[in-house]
N, C-alpha and C positions, 0 to 999 in steps of 0.2 A: 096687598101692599100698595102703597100712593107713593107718587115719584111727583115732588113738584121740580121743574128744571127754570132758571133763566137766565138764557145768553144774553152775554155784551161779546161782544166781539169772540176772540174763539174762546174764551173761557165762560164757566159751567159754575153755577152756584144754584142754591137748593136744599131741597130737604126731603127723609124717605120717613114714611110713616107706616106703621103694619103692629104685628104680631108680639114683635122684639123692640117697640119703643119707637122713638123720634128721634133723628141724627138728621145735621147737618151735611151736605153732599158738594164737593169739589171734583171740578175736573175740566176737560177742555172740546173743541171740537177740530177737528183736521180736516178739512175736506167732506167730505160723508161718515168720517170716524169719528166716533163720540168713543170719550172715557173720561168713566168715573167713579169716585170711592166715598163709601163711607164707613164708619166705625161703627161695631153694633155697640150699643147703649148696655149695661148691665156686664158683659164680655169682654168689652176691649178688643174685640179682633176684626179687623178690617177686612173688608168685602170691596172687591173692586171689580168694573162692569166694562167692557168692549165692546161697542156693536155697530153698526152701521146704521145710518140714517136714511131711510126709504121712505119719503110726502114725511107723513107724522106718522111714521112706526120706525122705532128704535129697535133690532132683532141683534144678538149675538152671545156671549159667555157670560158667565159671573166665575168667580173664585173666592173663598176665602185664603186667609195669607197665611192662617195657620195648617194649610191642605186638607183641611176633615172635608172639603166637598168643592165641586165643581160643578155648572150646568150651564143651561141655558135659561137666556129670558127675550119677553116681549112686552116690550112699552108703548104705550097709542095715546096718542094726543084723546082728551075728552072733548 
């Protein structure tokens, strides 16, 4: 999966690309708290992402909103 991110100010715009398609990605940043969501493409069910921001590594949970799953992820600047 490819995470494109770009801040303006504390909010999050973007786009994730992978497996399951290309979707658009919103969200914001607080401090060292990133969050963000997107819709999987074909599905309709939203995926949303929590993690902290550490240099350029993004580490923390994903969920989808319909509960079939939970985990963790890791994002790294290229």
């Amino acid at each position: 999966m490819e995470l494109m991110i770009e801040q303006a100010g504390d909010e999050l715009t973007g786009s994730v690309s992978g497996d399951v398609g290309n979707a658009p990605i919103m969200g914001k940043v607080e401090n060292d708290m990133v969050t963000f969501s997107h819709v999987l493409p074909d599905y309709g069910v939203s995926v949303a992402y929590t993690g902290k921001l550490e240099g350029n590594t993004i580490t923390g949970t994903v969920s989808f909103a319909d509960g079939a799953a939970t985990g963790n992820f890791r994002a790294q600047k290229k």
